[in-house]
FILUM-889271 format. One record per residue (C-alpha): x, y, z; residue in three letters. Coordinates in pm, 1 decimal. Layout:
N
<r><u>X</u><v>Y</v><w>Z</w><res>ALA</res></r>
...
This chain:
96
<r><u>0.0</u><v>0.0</v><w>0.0</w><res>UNK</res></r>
<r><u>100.3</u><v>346.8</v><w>-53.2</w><res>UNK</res></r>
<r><u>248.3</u><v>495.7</v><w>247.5</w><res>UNK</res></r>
<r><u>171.9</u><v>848.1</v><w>109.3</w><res>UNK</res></r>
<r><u>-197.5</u><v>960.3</v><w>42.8</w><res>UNK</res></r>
<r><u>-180.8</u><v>1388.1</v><w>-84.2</w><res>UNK</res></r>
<r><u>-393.4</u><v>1551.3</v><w>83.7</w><res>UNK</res></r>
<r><u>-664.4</u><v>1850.9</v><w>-8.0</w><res>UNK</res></r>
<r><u>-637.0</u><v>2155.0</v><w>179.2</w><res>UNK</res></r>
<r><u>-849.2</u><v>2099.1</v><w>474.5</w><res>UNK</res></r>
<r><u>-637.8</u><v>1770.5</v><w>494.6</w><res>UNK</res></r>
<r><u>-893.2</u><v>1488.9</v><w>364.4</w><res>UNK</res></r>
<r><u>-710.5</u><v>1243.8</v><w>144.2</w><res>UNK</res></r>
<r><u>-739.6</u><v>1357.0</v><w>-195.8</w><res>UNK</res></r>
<r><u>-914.7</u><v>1166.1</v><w>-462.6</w><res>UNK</res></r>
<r><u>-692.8</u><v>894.1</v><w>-720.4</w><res>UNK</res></r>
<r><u>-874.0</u><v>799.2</v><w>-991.7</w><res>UNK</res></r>
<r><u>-901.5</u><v>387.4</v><w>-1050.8</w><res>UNK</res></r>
<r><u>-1102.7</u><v>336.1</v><w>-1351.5</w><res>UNK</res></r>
<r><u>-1220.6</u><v>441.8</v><w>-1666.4</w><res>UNK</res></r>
<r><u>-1503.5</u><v>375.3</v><w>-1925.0</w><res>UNK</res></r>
<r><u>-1466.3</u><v>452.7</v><w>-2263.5</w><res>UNK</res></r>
<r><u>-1761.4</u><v>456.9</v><w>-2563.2</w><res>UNK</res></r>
<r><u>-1620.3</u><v>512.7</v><w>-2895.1</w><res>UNK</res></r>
<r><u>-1881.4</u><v>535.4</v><w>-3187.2</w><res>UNK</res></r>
<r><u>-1847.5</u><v>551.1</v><w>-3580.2</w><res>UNK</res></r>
<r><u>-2008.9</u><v>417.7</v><w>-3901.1</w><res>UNK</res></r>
<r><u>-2309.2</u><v>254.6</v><w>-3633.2</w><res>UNK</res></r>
<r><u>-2082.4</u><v>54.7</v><w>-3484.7</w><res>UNK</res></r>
<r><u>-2019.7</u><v>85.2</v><w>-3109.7</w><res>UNK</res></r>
<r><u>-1669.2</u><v>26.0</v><w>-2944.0</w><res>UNK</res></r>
<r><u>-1687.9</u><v>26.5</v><w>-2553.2</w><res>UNK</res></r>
<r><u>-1449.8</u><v>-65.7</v><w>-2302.9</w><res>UNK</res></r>
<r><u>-1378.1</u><v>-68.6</v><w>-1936.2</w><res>UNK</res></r>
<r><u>-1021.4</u><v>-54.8</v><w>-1742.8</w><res>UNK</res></r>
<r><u>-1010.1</u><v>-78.1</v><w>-1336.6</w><res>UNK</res></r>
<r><u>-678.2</u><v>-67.7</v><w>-1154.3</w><res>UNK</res></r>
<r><u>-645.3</u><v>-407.3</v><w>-980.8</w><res>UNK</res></r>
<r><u>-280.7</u><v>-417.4</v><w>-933.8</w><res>UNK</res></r>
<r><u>-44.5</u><v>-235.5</v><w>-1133.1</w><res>UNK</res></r>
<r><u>310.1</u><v>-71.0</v><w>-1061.8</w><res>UNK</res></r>
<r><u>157.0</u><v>325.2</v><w>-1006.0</w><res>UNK</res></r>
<r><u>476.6</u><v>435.0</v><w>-1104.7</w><res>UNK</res></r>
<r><u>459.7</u><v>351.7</v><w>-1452.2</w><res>UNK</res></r>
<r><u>149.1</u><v>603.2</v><w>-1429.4</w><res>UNK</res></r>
<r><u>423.4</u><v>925.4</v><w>-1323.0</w><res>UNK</res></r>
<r><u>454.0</u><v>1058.5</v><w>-1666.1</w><res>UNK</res></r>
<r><u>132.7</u><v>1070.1</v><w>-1886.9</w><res>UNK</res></r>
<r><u>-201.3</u><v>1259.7</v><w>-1686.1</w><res>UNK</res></r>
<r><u>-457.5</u><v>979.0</v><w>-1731.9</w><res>UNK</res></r>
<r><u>-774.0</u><v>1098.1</v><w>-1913.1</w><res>UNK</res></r>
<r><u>-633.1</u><v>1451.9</v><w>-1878.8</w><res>UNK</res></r>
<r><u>-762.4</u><v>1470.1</v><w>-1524.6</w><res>UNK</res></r>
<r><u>-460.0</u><v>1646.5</v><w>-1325.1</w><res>UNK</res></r>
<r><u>-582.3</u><v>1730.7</v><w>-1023.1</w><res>UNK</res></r>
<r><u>-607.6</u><v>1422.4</v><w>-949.7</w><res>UNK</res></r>
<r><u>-345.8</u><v>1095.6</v><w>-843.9</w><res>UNK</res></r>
<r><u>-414.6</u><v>742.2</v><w>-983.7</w><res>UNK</res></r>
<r><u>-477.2</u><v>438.4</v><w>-786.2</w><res>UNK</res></r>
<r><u>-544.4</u><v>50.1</v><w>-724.4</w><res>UNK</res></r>
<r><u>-803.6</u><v>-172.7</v><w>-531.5</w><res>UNK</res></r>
<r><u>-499.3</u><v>-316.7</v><w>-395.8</w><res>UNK</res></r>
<r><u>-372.0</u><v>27.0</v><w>-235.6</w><res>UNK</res></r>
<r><u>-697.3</u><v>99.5</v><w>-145.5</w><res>UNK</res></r>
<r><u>-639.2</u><v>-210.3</v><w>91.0</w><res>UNK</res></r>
<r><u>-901.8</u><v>-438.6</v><w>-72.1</w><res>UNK</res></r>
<r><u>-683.2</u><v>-743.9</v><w>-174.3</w><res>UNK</res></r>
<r><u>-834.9</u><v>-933.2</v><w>-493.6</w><res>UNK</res></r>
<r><u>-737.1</u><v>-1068.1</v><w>-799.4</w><res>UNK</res></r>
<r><u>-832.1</u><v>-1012.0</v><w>-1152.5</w><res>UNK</res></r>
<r><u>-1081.2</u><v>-1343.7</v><w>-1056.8</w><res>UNK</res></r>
<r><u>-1226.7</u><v>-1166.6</v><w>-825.8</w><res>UNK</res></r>
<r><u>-1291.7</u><v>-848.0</v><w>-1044.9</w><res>UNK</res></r>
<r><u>-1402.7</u><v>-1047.0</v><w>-1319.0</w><res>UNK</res></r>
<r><u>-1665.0</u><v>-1217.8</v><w>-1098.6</w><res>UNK</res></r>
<r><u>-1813.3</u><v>-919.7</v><w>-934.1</w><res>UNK</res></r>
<r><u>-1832.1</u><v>-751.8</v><w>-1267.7</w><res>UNK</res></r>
<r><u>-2023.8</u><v>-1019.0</v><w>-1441.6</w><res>UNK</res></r>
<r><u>-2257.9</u><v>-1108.1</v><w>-1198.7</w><res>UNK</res></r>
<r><u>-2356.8</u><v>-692.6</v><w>-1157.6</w><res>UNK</res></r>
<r><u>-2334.8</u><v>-695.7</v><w>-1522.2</w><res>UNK</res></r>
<r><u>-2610.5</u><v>-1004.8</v><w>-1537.0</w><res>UNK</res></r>
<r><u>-2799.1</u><v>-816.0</v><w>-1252.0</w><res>UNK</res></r>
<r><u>-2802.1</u><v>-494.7</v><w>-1476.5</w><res>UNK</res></r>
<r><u>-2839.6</u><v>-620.7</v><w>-1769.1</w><res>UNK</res></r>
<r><u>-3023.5</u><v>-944.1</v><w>-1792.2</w><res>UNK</res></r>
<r><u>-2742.3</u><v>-1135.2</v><w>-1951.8</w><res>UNK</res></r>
<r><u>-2762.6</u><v>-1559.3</v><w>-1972.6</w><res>UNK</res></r>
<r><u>-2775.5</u><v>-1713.0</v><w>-1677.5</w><res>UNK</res></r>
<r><u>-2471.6</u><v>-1945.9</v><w>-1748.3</w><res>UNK</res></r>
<r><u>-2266.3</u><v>-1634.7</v><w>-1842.0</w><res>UNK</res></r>
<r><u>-2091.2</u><v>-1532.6</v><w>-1521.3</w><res>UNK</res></r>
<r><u>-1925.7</u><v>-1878.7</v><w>-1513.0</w><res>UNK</res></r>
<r><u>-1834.3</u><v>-1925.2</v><w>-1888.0</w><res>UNK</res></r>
<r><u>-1419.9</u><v>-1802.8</v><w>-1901.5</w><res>UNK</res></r>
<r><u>-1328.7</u><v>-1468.3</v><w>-2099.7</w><res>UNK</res></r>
């Protein structure tokens, strides 16, 4: 975990960002995506400003303290996915 959290003026932790969504459309075709920070080496984030946002620090589930793998993403994402959506029964336990 990080041992340094920046902090906002009146000394709340500041905000990281951890995920992003992205909808892309041309020609009536739809290209969507979604990225969430499981586990990655933040440093490799210290020279690009993700999504532009600069006021801002990036972040992981893992430095947020929550300890899961990419199963365990994958899992909760499908099954709120099916909850959302309506999606197959079957399809939360079918592999990517």
């Amino acid at each position: 975990m990080r041992p340094y959290r920046p902090a906002n003026a009146d000394g709340s932790p500041a905000e990281d960002k951890i995920a992003a969504i992205g909808v892309k459309l041309r020609k009536w075709v739809s290209f969507h995506g979604i990225s969430i920070n499981v586990e990655p080496d933040l440093t490799h984030f210290s020279g690009i400003v993700p999504c532009g946002i600069r006021d801002h620090g990036v972040t992981s589930l893992v430095d947020l303290g929550l300890p899961v793998t990419m199963a365990d993403l994958d899992t909760a994402l499908r099954t709120t996915f099916d909850t959302v959506i309506g999606a197959a029964p079957d399809a939360a336990t079918e592999p990517l």
